[in-house]
VOGU-3710 file (C-alpha; in Angstrom, 3 decimals, decimal comma):
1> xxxxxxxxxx> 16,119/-23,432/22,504  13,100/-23,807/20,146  10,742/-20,420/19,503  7,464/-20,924/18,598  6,026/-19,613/15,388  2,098/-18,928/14,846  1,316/-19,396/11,319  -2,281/-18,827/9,364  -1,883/-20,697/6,051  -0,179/-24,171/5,063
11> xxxxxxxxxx> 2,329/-22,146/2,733  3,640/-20,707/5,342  3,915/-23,655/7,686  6,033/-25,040/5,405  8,156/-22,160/5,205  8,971/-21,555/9,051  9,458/-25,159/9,849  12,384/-25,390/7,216  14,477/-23,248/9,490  16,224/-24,542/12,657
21> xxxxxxxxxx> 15,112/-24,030/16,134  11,843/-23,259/15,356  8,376/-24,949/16,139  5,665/-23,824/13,773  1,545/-23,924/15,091  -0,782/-22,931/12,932  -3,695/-21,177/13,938  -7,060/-20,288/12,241  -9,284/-17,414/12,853  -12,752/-17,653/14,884
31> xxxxxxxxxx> -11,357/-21,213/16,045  -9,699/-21,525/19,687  -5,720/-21,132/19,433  -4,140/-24,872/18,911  -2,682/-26,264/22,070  1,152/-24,550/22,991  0,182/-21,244/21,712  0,740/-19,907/24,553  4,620/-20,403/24,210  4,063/-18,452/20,751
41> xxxxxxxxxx> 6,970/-15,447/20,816  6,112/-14,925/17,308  2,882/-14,512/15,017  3,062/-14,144/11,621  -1,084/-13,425/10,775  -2,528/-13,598/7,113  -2,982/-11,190/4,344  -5,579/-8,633/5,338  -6,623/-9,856/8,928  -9,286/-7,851/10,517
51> xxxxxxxxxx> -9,010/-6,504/14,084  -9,107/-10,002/15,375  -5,619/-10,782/14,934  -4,795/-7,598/16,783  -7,168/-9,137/19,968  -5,313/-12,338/19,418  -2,343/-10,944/20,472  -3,098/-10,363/23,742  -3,976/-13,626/24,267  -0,497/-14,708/23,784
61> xxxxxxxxxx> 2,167/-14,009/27,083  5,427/-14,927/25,493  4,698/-12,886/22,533  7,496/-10,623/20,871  6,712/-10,116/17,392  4,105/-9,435/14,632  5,711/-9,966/11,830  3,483/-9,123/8,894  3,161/-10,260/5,251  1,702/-6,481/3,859
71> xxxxxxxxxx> 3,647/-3,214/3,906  0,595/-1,987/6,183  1,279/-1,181/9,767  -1,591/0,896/10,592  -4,304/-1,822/11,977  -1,494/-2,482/14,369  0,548/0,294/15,901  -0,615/1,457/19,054  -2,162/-1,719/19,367  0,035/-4,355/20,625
81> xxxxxxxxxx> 0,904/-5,699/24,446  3,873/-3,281/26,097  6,991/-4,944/24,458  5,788/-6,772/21,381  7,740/-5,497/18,053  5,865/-5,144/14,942  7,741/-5,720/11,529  6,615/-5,491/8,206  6,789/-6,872/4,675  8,779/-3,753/3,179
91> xxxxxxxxxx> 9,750/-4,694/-0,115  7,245/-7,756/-1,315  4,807/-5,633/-2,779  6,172/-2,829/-4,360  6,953/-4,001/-7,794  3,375/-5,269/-8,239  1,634/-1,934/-6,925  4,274/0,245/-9,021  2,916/-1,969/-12,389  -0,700/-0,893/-11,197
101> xxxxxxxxxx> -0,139/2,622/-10,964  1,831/2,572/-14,155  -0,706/0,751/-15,865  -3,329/3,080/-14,267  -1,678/6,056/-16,092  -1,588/4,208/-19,231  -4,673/3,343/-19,044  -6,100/6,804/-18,572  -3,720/8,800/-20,616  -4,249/6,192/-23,447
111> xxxxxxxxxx> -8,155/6,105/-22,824  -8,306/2,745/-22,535  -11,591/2,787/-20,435  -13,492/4,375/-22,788  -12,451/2,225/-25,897  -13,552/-0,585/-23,678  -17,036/0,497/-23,548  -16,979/1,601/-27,327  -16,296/-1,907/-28,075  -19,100/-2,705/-25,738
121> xxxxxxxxxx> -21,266/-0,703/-27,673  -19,634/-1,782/-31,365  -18,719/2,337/-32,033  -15,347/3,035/-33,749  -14,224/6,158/-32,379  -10,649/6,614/-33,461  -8,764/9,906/-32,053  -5,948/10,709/-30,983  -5,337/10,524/-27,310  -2,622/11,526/-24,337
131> xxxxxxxxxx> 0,618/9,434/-23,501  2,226/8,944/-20,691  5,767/9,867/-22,814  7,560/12,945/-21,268  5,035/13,685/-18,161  6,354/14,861/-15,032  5,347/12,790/-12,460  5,225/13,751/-8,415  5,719/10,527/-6,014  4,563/11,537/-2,285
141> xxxxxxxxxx> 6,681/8,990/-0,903  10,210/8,417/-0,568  10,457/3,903/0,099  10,763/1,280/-1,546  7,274/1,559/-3,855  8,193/5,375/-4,740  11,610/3,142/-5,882  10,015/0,881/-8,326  7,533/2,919/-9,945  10,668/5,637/-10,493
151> xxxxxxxxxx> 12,194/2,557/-11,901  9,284/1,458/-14,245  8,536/4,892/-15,459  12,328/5,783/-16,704  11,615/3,964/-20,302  8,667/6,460/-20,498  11,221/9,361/-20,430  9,237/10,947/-17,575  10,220/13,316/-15,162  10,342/11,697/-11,529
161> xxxxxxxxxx> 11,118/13,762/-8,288  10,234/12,219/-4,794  9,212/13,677/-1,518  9,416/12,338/2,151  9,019/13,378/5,552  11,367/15,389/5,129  14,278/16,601/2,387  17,422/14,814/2,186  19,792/14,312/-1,197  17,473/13,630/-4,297
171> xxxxxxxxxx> 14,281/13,760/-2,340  12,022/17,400/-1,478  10,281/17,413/1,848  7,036/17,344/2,499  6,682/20,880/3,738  7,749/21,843/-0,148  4,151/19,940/-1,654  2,487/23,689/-1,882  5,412/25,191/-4,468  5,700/21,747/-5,919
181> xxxxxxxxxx> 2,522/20,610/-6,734  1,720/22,711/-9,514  4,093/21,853/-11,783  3,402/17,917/-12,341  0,957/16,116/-14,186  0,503/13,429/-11,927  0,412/12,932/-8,120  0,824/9,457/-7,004  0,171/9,057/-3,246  2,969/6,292/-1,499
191> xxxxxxxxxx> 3,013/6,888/2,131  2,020/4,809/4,558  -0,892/5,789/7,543  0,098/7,622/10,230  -1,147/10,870/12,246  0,372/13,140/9,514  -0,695/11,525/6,721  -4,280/10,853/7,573  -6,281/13,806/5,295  -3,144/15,110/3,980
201> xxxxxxxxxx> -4,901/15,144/0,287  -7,294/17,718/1,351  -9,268/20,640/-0,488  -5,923/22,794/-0,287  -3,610/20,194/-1,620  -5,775/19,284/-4,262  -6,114/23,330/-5,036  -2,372/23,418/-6,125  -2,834/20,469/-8,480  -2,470/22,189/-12,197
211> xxxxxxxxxx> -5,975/22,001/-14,017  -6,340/18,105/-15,592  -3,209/16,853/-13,379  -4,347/13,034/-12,249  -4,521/12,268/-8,856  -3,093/8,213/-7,934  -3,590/6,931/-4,518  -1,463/3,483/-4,364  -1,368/4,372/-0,351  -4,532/3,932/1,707
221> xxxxxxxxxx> -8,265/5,296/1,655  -7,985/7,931/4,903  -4,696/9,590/2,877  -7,581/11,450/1,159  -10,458/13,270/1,837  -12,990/11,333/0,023  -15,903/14,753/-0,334  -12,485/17,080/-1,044  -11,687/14,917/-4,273  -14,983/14,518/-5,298
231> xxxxxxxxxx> -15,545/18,261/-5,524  -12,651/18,818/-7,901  -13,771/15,375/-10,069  -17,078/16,704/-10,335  -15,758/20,095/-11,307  -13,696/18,280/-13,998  -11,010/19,880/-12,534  -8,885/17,186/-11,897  -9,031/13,337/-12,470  -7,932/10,811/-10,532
241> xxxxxxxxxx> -7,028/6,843/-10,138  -7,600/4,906/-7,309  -7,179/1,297/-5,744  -8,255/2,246/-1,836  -11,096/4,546/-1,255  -12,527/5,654/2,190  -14,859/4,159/3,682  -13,367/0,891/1,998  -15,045/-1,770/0,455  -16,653/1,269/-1,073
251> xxxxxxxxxx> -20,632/1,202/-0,565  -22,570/0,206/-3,978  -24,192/3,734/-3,500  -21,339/6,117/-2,627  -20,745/8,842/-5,018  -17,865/7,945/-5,834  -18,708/4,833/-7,943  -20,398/7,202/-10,782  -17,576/10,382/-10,248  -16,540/11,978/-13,702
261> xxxxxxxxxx> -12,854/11,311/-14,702  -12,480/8,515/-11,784  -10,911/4,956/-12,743  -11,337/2,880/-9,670  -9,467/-0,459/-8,824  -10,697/-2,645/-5,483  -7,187/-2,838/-3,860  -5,737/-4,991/-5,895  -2,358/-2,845/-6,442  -0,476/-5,340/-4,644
271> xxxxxxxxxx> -2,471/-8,936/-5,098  -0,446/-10,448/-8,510  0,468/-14,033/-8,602  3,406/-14,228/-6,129  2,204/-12,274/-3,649  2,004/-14,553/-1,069  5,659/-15,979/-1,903  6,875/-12,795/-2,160  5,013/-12,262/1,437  6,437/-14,689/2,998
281> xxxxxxxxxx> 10,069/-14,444/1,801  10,245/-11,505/3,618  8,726/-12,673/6,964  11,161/-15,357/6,882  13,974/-12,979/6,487  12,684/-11,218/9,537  12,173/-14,442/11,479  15,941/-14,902/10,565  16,951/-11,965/12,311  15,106/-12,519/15,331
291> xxxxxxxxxx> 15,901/-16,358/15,662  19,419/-15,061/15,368  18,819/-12,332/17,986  18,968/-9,433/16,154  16,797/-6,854/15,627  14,034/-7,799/12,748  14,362/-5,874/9,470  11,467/-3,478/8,486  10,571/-2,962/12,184  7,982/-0,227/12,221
301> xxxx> 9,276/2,805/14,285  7,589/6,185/15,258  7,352/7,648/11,590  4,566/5,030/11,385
//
């Protein structure tokens, strides 16, 4: 029995058709599907696909699986044909977005943005700055990116403590952020996008933030309320880094482009050389599973 594979790039036609039983199409967006796409059971689309990959899919009867390359499920759920599984890439991208938000803090505590536009400017202004050394550091997310950036933060002799959905051994629930988040200097934002997380960063999360305690979303835009953090930035209250921003691409007018204490980073947390390997490795893992008829690893269930 061969399964047929839609695929969006070259790299990744190579990929599929090295593994046994398969039959790999590729497919290009705005163009007509190539001829036996309808036998497709699985599509694997590109890296940041709009909505018409989603509408693709119900153009596709034998379909079974999505199988993404990003760790981002939430263009997708809800959106499928009844009985189509959606997997992601859990795992590819979560040592390159934990360097960002390390090198985010760096950057900031370090002030490397302003000696960048002193040298602009040829003005010497040595001071003595912040570090990074000893801060305590709240993770809002319990996977496999809260992992790594615990991981790449232990040299800095921080202190790390997690929260999830909910509390389980070495990791505080969600329902604890209120008594928590006072007591860390930063907040970095891991979750993915679902119904509960959507606005979570609000005015009265942000209001238990201690005064000058930065802000990191490595997650998506809609975690945060976009007018709620720009009343506490422009009260100097609190600072804050961020790769995604709502609305996203961020307009060259909003208000958020000229914020006070705001370094701001165009999504790039996971896009490093060796993403798309990295990508891919992990689709082809879940192909694995599913030419082997088991159950895909990193399906996306309900908590998504």
């Amino acid at each position: 029995m061969t399964v047929t594979v839609l695929v969006p790039d070259d790299y990744g036609l190579a990929a599929v058709e090295r593994l046994e039983g398969v039959r790999a199409l590729r497919f290009k967006m705005a163009e007509p599907l190539p001829a036996g796409a309808d036998e497709a059971e699985v599509l694997i689309p590109g890296f940041l696909v709009g909505p018409e990959a989603v509408r693709m899919t119900w153009e596709l009867p034998k379909l079974r699986l999505v199988q993404l390359l990003t760790a981002g499920a939430e263009a997708w759920v809800g959106k499928l044909p009844e009985g189509v599984q959606l997997a992601i890439a859990r795992g590819a991208h979560g040592a390159s977005t934990a360097e960002w938000a390390i090198t985010g803090l760096l950057s900031v505590y370090r002030e490397f943005p302003e000696f960048a536009l002193a040298q602009r400017e040829h003005r010497w202004t040595q001071h003595q700055t912040d570090t990074l050394h000893g801060k305590r550091i709240l993770i809002v997310g319990a996977g496999n990116l809260a992992e790594e950036l615990r991981r790449l933060l232990a040299p800095f002799d921080t202190t790390v403590t997690l929260v999830g959905s909910h509390a389980r051994d070495g990791v505080h629930g969600v329902d604890e952020l209120p008594q928590l988040l006072p007591h860390f200097d930063a907040v970095v934002l891991m979750v993915p996008v679902t119904s509960k997380t959507i606005g979570m960063v609000d005015a009265q999360f942000l209001s238990h933030m201690s005064d000058g305690a930065i802000l990191v979303n490595a997650a998506r835009g809609p975690v945060v309320r976009t007018d709620d953090l720009l009343t506490e930035l422009r009260n100097r209250r609190l600072r804050a880094i961020l790769d995604v921003t709502d609305p996203e691409p961020l307009p060259a007018g909003h208000a958020l482009w000229d914020a006070p204490g705001l370094l701001l980073t165009p999504h790039v947390g996971g896009s490093s050389r060796g993403s798309m390997q990295r990508g891919w490795a992990i689709a082809v893992e879940g192909l694995q599973d599913y030419l082997a008829g088991k159950p895909p690893r990193n399906l996306v269930h309900d908590e998504y």
